[in-house]
C-alpha positions in Angstrom: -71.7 44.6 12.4 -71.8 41.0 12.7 -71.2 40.5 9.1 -67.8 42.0 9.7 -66.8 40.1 12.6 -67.8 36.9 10.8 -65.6 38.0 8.0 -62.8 38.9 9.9 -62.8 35.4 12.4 -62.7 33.8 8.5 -59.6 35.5 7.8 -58.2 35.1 11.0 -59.0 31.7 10.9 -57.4 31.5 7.1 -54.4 32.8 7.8 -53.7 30.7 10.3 -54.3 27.7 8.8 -52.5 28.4 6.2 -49.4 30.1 8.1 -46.4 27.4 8.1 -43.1 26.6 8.7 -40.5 26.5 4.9 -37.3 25.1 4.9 -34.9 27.0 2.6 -31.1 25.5 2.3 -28.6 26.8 0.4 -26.7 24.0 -0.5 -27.4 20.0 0.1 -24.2 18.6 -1.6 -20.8 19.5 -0.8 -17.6 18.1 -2.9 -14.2 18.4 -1.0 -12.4 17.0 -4.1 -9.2 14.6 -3.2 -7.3 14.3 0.2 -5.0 12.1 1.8 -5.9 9.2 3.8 -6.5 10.3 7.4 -7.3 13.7 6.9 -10.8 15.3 8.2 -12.9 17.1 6.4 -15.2 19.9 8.3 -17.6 21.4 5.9 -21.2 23.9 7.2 -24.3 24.0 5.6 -26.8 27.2 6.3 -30.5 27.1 6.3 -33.4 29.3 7.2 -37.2 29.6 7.7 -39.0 31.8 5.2 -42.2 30.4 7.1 -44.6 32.4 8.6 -44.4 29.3 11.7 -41.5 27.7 13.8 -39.7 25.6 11.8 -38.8 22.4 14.1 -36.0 20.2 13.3 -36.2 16.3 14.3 -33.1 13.9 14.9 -30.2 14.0 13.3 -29.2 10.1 10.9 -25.8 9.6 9.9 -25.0 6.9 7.3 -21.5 6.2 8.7 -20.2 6.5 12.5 -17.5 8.5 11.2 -19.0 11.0 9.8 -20.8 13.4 12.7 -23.0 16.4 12.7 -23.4 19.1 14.9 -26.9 21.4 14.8 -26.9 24.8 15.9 -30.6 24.7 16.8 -33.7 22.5 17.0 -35.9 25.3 16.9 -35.8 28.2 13.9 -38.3 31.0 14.3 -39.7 32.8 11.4 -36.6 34.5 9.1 -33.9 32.5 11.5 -30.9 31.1 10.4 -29.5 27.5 11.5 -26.0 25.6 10.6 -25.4 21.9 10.1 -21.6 21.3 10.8 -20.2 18.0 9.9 -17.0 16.2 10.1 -15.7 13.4 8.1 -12.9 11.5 9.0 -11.2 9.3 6.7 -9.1 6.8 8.9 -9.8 3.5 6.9 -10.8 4.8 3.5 -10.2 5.0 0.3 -11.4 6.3 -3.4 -14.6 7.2 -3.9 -16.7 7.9 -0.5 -20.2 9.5 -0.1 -21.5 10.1 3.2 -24.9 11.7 4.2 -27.0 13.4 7.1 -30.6 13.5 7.0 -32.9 14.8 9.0 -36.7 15.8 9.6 -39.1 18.9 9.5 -42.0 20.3 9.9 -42.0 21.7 7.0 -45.0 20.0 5.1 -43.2 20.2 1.5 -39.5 19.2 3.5 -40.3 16.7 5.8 -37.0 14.9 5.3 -33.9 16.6 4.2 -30.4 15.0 3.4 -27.2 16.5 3.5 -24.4 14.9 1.5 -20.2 15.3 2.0 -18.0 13.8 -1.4 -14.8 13.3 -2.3 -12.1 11.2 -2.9 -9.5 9.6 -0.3 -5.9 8.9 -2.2 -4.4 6.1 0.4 -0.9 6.1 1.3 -1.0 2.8 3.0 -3.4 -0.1 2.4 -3.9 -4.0 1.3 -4.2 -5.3 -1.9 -6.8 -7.4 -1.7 -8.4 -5.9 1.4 -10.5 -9.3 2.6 -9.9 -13.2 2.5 -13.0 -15.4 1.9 -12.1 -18.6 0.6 -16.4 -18.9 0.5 -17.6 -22.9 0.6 -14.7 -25.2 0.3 -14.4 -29.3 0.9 -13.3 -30.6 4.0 -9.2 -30.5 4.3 -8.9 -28.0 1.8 -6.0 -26.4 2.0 -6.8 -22.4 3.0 -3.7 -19.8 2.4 -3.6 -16.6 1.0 -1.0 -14.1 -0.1 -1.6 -10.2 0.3 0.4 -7.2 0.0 0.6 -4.3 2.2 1.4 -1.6 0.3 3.5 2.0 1.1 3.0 4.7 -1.4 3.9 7.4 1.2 6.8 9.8 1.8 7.9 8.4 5.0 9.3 4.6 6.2 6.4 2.6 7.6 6.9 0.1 10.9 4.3 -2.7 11.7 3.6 -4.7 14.0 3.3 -8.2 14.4 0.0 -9.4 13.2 -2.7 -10.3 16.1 -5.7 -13.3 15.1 -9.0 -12.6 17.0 -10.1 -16.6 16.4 -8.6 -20.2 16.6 -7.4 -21.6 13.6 -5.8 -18.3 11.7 -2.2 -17.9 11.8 -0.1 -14.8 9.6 3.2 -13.7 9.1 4.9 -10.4 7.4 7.9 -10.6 4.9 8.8 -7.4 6.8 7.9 -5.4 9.7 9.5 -2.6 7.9 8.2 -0.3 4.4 10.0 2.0 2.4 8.5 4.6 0.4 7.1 2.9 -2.6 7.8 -0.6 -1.3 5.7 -3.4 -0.5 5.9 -6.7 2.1 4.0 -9.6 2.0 1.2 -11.0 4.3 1.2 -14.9 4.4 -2.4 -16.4 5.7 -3.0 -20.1 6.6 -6.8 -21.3 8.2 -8.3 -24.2 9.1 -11.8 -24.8 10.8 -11.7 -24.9 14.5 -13.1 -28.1 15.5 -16.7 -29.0 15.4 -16.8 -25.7 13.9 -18.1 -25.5 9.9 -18.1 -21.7 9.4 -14.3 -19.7 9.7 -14.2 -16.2 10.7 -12.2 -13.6 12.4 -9.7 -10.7 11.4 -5.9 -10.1 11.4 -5.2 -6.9 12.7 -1.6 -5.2 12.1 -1.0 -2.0 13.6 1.0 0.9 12.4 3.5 4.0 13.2 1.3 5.5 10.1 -0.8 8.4 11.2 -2.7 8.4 7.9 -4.0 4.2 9.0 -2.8 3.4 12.5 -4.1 0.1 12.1 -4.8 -2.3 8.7 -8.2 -4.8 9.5 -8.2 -7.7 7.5 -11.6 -10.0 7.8 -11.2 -13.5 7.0 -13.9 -15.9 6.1 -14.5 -19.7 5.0 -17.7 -22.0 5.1 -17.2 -26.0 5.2 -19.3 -27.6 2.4 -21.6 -30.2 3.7 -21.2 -32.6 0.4 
């Protein structure tokens, strides 16, 4: 008799320890091909427990602020289902883009899982080049700069005039006004506030363009110390 009851606490005990939570996803990657600057991409990936324990999920990391993700549950019993929503908004970019969620398990084989969105983002309005960094230059160099701000929409852009955020930046449009297809020019002149031996700041232009309300332009400079 106690022969069996010693056998059956060792299975008990067996099982038990070897009873645990198993991640199972369906799909980490998901490719939303091409879409137009602005647009938001929503996009749900499914999951489940084929443990024999509770699967626990742990916090959510997103690689970008504009990409964010929305669980259905922490907590996935045995044969439960859970969702991972995300949204992707692409305000700002363009080409390529790759953005990821990753979170953590309990799931001894799983502990860390990441979730990935791809695509491509075909802009309709942006700069060309998109930064100025003049990098290390000799005192009373002359710093200017020529970009273009570029319309290949369907519809006639408006701007605004440009706003500095620091001393010593000044800018100035060809034309407030795009056409489809048409380009104006950004003018940029700099020099180092004084006492100062590093330049930085941004010109900020705002737009009537749903697709980039607003263009960001960083400028930079360093004073050489020879």
């Amino acid at each position: 008799m106690r022969s069996y009851l010693v056998l059956f606490l060792l299975l008990f005990f067996s099982s038990s320890a070897f009873a645990v939570p198993a991640l199972v996803v369906e799909r980490l990657n998901h490719d939303f091909g091409e879409i137009v600057q602005g647009a938001e991409i929503t996009h749900t990936f499914r999951f489940h427990n084929a443990g024999d324990q509770v699967l626990e999920v742990g916090q959510l990391r997103s690689s970008c602020g504009c990409t964010a993700a929305l669980l259905t549950t922490r907590r996935l019993a045995p044969g439960s289902m859970g969702e991972l929503k995300l949204n992707f908004n692409s305000h700002g970019f363009r080409g390529a883009v790759q953005k990821t969620v990753t979170f953590e398990t309990n799931d001894p084989k799983h502990s860390t899982v990441t979730f990935s969105l791809r695509g491509r983002v075909k802009a309709e309005l942006f700069l060309n080049p998109q930064r100025v960094n003049w990098g290390t230059v000799k005192k009373n160099a002359p710093l200017s700069a020529e970009l273009e701000i570029i319309n290949d929409s369907t519809q006639t852009i408006t701007l605004q005039v440009p706003e500095v955020t620091s001393a010593g930046i000044e800018s100035e449009l060809s034309s407030l006004i795009i056409a489809p297809g048409k380009r104006t020019q950004l003018k940029i002149s700099a020099e180092f506030p004084v006492n100062k031996k590093r330049l930085a700041g941004y010109i900020i232009i705002n737009s009537d363009f749903p697709g980039l309300p607003q263009l960001k332009i960083p400028i930079s400079a360093r004073l050489s110390q020879r």
